[in-house]
C-alpha positions as CSV (number, residue, x, y, z in Angstrom):
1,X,0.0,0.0,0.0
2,X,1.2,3.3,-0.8
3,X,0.8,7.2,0.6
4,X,-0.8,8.7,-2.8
5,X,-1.6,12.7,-3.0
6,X,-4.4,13.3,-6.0
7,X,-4.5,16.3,-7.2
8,X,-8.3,17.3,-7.3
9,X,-9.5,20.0,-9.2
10,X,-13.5,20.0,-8.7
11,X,-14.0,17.5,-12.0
12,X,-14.8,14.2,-13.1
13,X,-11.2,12.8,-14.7
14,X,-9.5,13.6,-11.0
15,X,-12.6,12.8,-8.8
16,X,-12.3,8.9,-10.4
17,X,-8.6,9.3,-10.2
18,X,-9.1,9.0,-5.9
19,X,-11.6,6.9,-6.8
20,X,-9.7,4.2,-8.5
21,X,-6.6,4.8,-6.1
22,X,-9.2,4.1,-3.1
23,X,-10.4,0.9,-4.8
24,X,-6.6,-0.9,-4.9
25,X,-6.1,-0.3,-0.9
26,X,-3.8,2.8,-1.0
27,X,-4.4,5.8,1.7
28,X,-5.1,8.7,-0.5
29,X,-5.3,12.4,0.7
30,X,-6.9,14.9,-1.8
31,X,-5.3,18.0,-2.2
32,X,-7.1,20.7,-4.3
33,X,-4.6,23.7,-5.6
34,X,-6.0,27.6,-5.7
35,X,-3.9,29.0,-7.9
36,X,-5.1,32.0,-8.6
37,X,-6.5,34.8,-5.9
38,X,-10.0,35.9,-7.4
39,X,-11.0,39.2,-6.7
40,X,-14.2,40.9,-6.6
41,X,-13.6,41.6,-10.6
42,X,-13.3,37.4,-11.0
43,X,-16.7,36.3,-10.1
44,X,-16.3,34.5,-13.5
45,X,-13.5,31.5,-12.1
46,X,-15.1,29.1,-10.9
47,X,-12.5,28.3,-7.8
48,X,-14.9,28.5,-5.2
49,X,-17.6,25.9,-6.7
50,X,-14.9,23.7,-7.9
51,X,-13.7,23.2,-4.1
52,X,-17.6,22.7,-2.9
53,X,-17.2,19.8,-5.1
54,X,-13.8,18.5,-4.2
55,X,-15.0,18.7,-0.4
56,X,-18.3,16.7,-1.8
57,X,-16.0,14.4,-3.7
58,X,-14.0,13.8,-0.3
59,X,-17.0,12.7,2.0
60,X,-18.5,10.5,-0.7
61,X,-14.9,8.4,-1.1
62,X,-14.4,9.0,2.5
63,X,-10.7,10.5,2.3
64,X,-9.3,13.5,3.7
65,X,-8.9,17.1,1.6
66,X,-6.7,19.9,2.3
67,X,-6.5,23.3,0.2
68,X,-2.9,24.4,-1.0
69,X,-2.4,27.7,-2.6
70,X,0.4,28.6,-5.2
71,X,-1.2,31.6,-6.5
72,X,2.2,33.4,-5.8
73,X,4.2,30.8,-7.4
74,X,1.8,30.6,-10.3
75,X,1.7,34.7,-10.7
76,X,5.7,34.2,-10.7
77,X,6.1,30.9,-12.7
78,X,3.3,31.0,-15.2
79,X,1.4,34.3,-15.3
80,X,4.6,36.5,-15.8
81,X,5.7,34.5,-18.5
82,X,2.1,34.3,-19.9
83,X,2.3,38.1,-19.9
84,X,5.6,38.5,-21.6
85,X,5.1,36.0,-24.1
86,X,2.1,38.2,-25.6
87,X,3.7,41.3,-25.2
88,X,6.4,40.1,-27.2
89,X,3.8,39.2,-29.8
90,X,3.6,35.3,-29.4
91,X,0.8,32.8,-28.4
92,X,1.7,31.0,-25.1
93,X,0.4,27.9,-23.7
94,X,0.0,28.3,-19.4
95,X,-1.3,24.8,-19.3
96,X,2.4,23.2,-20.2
97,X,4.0,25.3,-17.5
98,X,1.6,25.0,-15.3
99,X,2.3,20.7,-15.2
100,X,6.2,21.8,-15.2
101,X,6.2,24.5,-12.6
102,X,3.1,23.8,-10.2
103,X,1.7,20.8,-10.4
104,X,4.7,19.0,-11.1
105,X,7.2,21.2,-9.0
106,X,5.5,23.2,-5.9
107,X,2.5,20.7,-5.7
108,X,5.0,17.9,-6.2
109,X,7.2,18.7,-3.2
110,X,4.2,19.7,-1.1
111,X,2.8,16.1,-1.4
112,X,6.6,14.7,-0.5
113,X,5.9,16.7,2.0
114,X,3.6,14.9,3.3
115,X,5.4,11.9,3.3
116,X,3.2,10.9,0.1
117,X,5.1,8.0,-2.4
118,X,3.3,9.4,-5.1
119,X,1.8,12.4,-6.4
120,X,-1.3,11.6,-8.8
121,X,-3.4,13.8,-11.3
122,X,-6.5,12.7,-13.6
123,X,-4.6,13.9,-16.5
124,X,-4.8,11.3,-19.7
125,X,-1.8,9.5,-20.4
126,X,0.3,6.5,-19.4
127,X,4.0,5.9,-18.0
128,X,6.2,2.6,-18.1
129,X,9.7,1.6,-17.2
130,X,11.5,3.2,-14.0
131,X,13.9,6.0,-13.3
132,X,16.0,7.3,-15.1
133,X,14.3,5.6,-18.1
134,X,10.6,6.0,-17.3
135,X,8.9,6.6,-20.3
136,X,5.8,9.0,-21.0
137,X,3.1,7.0,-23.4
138,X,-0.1,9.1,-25.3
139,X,-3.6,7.6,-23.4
140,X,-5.4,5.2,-24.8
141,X,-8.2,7.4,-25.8
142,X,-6.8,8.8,-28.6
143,X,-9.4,11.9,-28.4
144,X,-8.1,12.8,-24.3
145,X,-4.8,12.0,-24.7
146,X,-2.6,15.0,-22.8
147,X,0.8,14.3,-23.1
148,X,1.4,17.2,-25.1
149,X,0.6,19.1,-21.7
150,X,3.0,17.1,-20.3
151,X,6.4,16.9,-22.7
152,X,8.0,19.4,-20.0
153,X,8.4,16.7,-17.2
154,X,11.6,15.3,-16.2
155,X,12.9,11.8,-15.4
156,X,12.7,13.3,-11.4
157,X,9.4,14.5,-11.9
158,X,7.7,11.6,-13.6
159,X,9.1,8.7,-11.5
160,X,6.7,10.2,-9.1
161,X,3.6,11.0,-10.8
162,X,0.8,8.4,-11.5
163,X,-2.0,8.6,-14.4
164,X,-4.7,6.4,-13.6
165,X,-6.8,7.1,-16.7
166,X,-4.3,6.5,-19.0
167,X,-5.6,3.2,-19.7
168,X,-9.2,4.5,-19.8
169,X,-11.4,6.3,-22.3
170,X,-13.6,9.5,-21.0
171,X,-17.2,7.9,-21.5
172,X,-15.6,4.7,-19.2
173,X,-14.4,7.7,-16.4
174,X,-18.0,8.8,-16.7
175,X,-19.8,5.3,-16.3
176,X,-17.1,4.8,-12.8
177,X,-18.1,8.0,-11.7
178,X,-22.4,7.3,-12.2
179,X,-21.7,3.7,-10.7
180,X,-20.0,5.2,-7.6
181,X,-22.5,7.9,-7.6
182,X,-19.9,11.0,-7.3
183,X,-21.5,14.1,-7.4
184,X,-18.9,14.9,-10.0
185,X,-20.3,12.0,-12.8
186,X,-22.4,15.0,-14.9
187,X,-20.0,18.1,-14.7
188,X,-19.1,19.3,-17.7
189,X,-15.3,19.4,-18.4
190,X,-13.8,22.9,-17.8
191,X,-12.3,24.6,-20.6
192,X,-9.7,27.9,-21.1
193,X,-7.4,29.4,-18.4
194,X,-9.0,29.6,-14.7
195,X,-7.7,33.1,-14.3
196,X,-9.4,34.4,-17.2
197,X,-13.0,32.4,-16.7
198,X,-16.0,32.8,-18.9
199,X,-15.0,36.5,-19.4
200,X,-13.7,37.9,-22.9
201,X,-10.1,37.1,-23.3
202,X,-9.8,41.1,-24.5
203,X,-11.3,42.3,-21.9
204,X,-8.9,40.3,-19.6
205,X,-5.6,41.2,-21.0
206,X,-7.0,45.0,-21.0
207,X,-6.8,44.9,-17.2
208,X,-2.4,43.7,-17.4
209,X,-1.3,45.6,-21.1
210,X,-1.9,48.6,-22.7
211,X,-4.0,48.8,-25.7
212,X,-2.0,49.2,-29.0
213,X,-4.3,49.8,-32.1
214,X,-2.9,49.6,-35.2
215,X,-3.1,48.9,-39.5
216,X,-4.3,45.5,-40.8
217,X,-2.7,44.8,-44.3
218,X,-1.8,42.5,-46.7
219,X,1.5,40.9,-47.1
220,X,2.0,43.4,-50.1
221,X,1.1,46.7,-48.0
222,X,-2.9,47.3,-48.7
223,X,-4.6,48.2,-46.0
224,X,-8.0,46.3,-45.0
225,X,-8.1,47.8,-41.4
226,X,-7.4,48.6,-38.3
227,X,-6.7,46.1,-35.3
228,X,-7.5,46.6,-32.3
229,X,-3.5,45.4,-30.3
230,X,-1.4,42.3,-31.9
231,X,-2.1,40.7,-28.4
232,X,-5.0,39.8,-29.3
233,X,-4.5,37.9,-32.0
234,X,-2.8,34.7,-33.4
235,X,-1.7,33.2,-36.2
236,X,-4.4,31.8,-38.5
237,X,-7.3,33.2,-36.8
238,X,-10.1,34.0,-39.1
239,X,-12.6,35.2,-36.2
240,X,-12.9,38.3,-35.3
241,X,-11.0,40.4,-38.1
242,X,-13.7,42.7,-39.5
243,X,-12.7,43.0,-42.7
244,X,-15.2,43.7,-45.7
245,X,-16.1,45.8,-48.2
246,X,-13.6,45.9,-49.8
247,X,-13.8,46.0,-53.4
248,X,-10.5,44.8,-55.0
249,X,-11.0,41.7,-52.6
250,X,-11.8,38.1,-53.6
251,X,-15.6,38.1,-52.7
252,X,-17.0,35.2,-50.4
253,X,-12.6,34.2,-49.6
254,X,-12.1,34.5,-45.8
255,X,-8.9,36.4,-44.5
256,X,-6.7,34.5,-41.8
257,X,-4.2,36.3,-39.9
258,X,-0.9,35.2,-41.0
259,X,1.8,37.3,-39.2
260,X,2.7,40.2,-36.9
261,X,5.1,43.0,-37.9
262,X,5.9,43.8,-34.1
263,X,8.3,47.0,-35.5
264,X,5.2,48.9,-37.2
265,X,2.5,47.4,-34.9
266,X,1.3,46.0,-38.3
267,X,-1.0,43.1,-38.3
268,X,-0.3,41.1,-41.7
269,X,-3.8,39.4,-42.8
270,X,-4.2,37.2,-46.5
271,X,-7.1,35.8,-48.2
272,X,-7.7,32.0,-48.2
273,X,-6.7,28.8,-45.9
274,X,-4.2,27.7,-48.2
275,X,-2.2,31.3,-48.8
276,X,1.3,30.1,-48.5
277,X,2.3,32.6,-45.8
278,X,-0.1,30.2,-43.8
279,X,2.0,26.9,-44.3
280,X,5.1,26.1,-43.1
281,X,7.2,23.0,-44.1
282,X,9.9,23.6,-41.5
283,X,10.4,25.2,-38.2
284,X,12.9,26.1,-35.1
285,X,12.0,25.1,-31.6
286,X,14.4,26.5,-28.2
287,X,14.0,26.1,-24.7
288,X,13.9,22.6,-25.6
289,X,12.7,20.1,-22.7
290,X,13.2,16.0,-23.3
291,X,11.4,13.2,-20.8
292,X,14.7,11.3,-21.6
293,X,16.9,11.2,-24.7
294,X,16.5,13.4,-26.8
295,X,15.5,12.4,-30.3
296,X,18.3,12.1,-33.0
297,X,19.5,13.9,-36.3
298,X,18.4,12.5,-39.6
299,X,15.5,10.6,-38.1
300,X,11.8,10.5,-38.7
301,X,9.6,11.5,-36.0
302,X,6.1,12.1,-35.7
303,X,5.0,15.7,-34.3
304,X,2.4,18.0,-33.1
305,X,2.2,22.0,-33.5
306,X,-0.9,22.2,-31.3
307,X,-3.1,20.0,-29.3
308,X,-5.2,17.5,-30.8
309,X,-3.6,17.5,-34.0
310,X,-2.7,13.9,-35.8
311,X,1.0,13.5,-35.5
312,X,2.5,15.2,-38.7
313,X,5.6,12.8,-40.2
314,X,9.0,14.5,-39.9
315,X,12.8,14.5,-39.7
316,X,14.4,16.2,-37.4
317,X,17.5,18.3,-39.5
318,X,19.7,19.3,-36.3
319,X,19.5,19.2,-32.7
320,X,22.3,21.6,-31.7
321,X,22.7,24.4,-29.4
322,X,19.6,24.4,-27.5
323,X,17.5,24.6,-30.7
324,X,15.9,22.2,-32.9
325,X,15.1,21.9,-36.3
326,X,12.4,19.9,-37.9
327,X,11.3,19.5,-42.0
328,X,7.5,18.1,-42.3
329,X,6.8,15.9,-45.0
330,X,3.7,18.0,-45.8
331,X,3.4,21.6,-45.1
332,X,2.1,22.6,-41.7
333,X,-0.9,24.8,-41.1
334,X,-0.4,28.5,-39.2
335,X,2.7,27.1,-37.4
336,X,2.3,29.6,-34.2
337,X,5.6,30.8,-32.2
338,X,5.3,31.0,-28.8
339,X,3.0,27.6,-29.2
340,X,4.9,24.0,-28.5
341,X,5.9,21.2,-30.9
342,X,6.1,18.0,-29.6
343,X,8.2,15.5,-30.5
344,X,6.6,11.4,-30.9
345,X,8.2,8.2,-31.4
346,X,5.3,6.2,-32.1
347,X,3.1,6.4,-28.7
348,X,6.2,7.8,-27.0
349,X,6.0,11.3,-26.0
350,X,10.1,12.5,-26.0
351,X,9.9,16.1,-25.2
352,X,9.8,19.5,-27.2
353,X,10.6,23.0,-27.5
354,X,8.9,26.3,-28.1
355,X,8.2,27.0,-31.5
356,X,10.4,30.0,-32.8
């Protein structure tokens, strides 16, 4: 029997997590992490309910539940960076540094501070082998898998971590969690950044950066409009632009966003999915993170750009100097720096970088 911490979060996927744990004869103690200190302009995150429900969760399984909070370390670790990142006219992703930093770092050495063996999370994916060549594996369920959100964790890091559902598909989570009647079974999975809520992402970043406006044009210099600050926007975005009327235009062809001249506050916009300033056969990745090896030059890889894309077939061209260099067999669609590429050999998630 081992001491297990489960990171609860107010949902299903972690609520059947304990569950399961429970079930095999280990003492688990739920822990639920606040990381982020709502204000009276935040009536939007849904901390407090989510906690009502990890206390409910507690009684029903019969284990004990403590609150942690790392809203300093997240404002330090994440939200800074999340901040900077836009700023600097990129498109970050919180939820990978979030696993690296908090859940897998502060949370991680609270629970060993509890004398825990393991620290467990109801996040979908699978490890095998043991230190220092654990292996992280993509979930079963092809359409959950989350070891993208994952590629940042080291050998240390994962030969503590357990993922329970890795081996299960959502609608089988859901059927444990109606069988064992936890009054979690019908939630509806939460979606987006806590810290930002249901509210307008705008209106959000309004509140941490100033407002830039600025010309939308096309990669040859016309003018379509006006934007309303490059933060707010990312590459291949089609929602949102305002653009019509005009007459020189191809009628009825949307306009994507397809780059961000960050010298002119110029936001560069073309007509059509397929524009070739949309599609990138190659790209450079730094701050490069691996689970273990690191994969090698000249081989083919499999790789994603963003979440819940099929793996795209690719050689990596060099690995050298803290960057990385991958050609795609096919060209990639709106290849977005600041975003994360993953690298896959087969179901084995090796790490990544930033995309550049």
């Amino acid at each position: 029997m081992s001491r297990i911490v489960v990171g609860l979060s107010g949902g299903v996927d972690s609520a059947v997590t304990a569950m399961l744990l429970k079930r095999q004869g280990h003492e688990v103690i739920g822990v639920f992490m606040k990381n982020w200190e709502a204000d009276d302009l935040e009536v939007d995150c849904p901390i407090a309910q989510d906690y009502k429900d990890v206390l409910a969760v507690g009684e029903v399984l019969g284990i004990e539940v403590e609150l942690v909070n790392f809203a300093k370390e997240y404002r330090e670790r994440v939200f800074s960076y999340f901040l900077a990142e836009y700023q600097a006219g990129r498109t970050p992703n919180p939820d990978v540094l979030c696993n690296a930093e908090i859940k897998f770092k502060a949370f991680l050495d609270h629970a060993m501070g509890l004398q825990a063996d393991f620290l467990a999370t109801g996040h979908y994916a699978r490890l095998e082998g043991v230190y220092p060549r654990r292996q992280l594996l993509k979930a079963v369920d092809a359409n959950k898998d989350q070891s993208y959100f994952l590629y940042r964790l080291n050998q240390r890091q994962i030969e503590k971590a357990l993922f329970p559902l890795g081996n299960l598909t959502k609608p089988e989570v859901r059927e444990l969690a109606r069988e064992a009647k936890l009054p979690v079974a019908t939630k509806k999975d939460s979606t987006g950044i806590c810290f930002i809520g249901e509210r307008p992402f705008r209106e959000f970043l309004q509140r941490f950066m100033p407002i830039r406006p600025g010309i939308m044009r096309t990669p040859e210099g016309r003018k379509v409009g006006e934007h309303q600050g490059l933060m707010y926007y990312t590459l291949g975005q089609r929602q949102g632009l305002g653009i019509g009327g005009l007459k020189w235009a191809e009628e009825g062809v949307p306009w994507f966003v397809a780059g961000k001249d960050m010298a002119n506050n110029e936001l560069i916009v073309v007509q059509g999915h397929d524009h070739p300033l949309l599609l990138s056969q190659t790209l450079a990745a730094a701050d490069l993170s691996w689970v273990g090896p690191a994969p090698e030059a000249g081989r083919r890889y499999g790789a994603k750009t963003r979440y819940r894309q099929q793996d795209a077939a690719c050689t990596v061209e060099g690995l050298d100097g803290g960057r990385l260099s991958l050609h795609f067999d096919e060209p990639q669609w709106a290849v977005t720096p600041g975003q994360s590429v993953v690298v896959y050999d087969g179901d084995v998630c090796l790490g990544g970088g930033i995309i550049q």
